[in-house]
ROLUM-445982 format. One record per residue: residue number from 0; residue in three letters; x, y, z of N, C-alpha, C in turn. Coordinates in Angstrom, 1 decimal. Layout:
N
+-----+------+--------+--------+--------+--------+--------+--------+--------+--------+--------+
| seq | type |     nx |     ny |     nz |    cax |    cay |    caz |     cx |     cy |     cz |
+-----+------+--------+--------+--------+--------+--------+--------+--------+--------+--------+
| NUM |  ala |      X |      Y |      Z |      X |      Y |      Z |      X |      Y |      Z |
...
+-----+------+--------+--------+--------+--------+--------+--------+--------+--------+--------+
REM end
This chain:
64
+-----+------+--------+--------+--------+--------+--------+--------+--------+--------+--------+
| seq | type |     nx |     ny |     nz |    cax |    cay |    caz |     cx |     cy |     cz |
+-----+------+--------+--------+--------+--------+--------+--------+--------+--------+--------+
|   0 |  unk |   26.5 |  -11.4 |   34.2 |   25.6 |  -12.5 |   34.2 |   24.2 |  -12.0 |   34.8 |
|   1 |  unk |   24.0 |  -10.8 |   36.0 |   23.0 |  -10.6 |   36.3 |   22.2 |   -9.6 |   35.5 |
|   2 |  unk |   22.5 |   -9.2 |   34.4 |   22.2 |   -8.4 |   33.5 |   20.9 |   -8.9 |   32.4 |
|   3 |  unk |   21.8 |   -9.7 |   32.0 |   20.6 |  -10.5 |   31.4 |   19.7 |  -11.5 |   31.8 |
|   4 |  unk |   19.7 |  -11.9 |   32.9 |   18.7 |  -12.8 |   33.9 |   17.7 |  -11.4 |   34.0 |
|   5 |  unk |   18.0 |  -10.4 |   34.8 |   17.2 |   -9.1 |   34.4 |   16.1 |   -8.5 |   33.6 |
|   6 |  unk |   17.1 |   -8.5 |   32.3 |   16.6 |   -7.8 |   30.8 |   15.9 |   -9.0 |   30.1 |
|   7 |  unk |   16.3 |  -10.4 |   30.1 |   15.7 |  -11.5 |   29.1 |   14.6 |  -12.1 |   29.8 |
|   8 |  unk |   15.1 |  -12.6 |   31.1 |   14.4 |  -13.4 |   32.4 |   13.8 |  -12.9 |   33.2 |
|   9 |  unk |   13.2 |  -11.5 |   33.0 |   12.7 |  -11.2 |   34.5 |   11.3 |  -12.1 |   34.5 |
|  10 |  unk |   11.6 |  -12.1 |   35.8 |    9.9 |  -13.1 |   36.3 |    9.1 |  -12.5 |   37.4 |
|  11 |  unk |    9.8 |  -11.2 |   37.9 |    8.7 |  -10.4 |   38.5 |    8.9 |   -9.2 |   38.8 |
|  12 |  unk |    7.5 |   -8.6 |   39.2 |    7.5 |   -6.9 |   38.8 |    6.7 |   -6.8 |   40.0 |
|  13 |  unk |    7.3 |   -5.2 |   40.5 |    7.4 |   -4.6 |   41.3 |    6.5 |   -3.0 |   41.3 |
|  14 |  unk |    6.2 |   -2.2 |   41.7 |    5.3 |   -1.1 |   41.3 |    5.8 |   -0.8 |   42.8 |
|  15 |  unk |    6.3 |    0.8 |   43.0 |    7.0 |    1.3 |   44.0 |    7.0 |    3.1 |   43.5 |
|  16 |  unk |    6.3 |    3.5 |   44.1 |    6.0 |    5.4 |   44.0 |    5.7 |    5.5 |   42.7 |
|  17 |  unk |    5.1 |    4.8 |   41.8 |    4.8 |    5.0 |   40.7 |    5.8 |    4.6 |   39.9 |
|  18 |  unk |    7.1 |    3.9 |   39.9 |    7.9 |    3.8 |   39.3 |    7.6 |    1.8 |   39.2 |
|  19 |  unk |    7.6 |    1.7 |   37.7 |    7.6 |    0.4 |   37.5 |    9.2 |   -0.6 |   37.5 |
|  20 |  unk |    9.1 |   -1.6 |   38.3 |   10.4 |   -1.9 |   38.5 |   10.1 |   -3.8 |   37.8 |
|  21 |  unk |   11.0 |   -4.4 |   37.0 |   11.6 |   -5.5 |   36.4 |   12.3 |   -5.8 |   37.6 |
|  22 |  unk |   12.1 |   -7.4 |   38.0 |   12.9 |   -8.1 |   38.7 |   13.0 |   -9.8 |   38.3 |
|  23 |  unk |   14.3 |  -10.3 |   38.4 |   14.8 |  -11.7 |   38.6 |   14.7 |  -12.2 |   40.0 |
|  24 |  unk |   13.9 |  -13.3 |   40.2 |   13.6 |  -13.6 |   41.2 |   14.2 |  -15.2 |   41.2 |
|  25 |  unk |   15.0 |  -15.7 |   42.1 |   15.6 |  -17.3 |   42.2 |   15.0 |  -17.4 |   43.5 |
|  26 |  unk |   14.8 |  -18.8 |   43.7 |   15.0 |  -19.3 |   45.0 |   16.3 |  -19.6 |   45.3 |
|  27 |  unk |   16.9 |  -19.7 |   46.4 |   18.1 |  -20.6 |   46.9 |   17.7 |  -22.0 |   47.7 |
|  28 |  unk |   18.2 |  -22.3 |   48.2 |   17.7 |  -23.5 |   49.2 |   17.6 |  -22.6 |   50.8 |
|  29 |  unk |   18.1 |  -21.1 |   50.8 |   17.6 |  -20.9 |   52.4 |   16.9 |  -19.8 |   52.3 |
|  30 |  unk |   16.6 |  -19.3 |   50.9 |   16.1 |  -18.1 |   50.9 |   16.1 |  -17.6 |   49.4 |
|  31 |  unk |   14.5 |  -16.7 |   49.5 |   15.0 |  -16.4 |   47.9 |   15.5 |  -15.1 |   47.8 |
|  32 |  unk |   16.1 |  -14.8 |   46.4 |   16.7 |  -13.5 |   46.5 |   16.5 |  -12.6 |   45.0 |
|  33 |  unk |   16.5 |  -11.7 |   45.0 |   15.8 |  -10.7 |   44.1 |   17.2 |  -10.0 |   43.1 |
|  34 |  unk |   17.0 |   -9.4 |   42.4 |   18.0 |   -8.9 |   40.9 |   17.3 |   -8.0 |   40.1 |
|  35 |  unk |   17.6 |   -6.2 |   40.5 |   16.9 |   -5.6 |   39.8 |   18.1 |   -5.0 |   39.1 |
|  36 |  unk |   17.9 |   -3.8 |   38.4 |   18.9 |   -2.9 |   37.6 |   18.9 |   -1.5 |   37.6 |
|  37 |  unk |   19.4 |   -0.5 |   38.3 |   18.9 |    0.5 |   38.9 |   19.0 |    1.6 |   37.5 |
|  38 |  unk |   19.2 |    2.7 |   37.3 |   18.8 |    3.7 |   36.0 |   20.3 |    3.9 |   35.8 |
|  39 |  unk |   21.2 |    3.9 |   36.3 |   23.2 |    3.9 |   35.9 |   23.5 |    2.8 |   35.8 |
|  40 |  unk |   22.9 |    1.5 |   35.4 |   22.6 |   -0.1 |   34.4 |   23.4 |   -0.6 |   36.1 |
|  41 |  unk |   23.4 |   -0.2 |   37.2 |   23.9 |   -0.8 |   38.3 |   22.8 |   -2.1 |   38.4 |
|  42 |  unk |   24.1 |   -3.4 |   39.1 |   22.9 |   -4.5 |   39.3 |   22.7 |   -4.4 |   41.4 |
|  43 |  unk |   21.7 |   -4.7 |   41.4 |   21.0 |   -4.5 |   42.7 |   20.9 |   -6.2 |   42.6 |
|  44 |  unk |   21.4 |   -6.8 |   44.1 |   20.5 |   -7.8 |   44.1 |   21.0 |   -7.9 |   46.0 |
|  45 |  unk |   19.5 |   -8.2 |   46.5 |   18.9 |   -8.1 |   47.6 |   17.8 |   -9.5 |   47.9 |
|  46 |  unk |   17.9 |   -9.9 |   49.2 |   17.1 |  -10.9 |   49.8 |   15.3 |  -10.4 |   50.3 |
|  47 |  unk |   15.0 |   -9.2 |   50.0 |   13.9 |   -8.4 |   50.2 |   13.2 |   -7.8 |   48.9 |
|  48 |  unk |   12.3 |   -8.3 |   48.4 |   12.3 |   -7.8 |   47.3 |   11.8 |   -5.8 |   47.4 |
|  49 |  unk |   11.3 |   -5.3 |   48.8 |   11.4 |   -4.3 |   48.9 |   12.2 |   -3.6 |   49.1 |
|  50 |  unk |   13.4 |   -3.9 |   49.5 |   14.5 |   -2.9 |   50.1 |   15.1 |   -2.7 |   48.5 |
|  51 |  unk |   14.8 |   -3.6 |   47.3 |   15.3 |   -3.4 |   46.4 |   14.8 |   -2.3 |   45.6 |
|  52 |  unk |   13.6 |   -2.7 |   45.5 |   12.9 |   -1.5 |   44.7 |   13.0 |   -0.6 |   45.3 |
|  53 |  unk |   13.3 |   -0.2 |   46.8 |   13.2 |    1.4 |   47.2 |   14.6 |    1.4 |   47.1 |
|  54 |  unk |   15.5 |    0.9 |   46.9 |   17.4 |    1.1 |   46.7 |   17.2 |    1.5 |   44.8 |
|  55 |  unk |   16.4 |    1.1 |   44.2 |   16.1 |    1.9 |   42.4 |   15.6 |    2.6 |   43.0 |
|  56 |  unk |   14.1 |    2.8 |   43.6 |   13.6 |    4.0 |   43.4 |   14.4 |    5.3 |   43.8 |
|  57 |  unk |   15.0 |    5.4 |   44.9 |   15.7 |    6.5 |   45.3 |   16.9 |    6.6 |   44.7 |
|  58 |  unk |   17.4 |    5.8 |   43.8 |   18.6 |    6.1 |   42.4 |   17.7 |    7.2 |   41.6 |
|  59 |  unk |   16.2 |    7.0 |   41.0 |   15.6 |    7.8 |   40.2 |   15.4 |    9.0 |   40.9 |
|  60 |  unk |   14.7 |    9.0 |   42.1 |   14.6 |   10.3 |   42.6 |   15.8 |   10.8 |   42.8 |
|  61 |  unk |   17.1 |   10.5 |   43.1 |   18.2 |   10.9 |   42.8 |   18.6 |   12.5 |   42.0 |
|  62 |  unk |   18.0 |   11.8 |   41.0 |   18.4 |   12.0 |   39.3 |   17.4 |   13.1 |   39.3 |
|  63 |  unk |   16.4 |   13.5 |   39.4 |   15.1 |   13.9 |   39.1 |   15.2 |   15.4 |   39.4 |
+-----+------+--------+--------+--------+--------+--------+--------+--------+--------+--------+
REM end
């Protein structure tokens, strides 16, 4: 399910070491919380929308 909230829905974007990042952003009623998709189609989803994008970014630098 968080896949394509992701890929169809994203509603916000992220820019982190040069690496452009897609994100699904919800509110909750105590907090909102973030939904990205790291480069091994892993779903990330975190209450920080930064801790997210640097949890993709260092999957890519990973890889690199």
């Amino acid at each position: 399910m968080a896949t394509p909230l992701v890929k169809e829905k994203h509603n916000t974007e992220i820019s982190r070491n040069g690496y452009f990042i897609v994100m699904y952003q919800k509110e909750l009623l105590h907090e909102p919380y973030f939904i990205a998709i790291n480069n091994r189609g892993q779903v990330i989803i975190g209450s920080n929308k930064k801790m997210v994008a640097m949890y993709v970014v260092g999957e890519l630098e990973g890889l690199i």
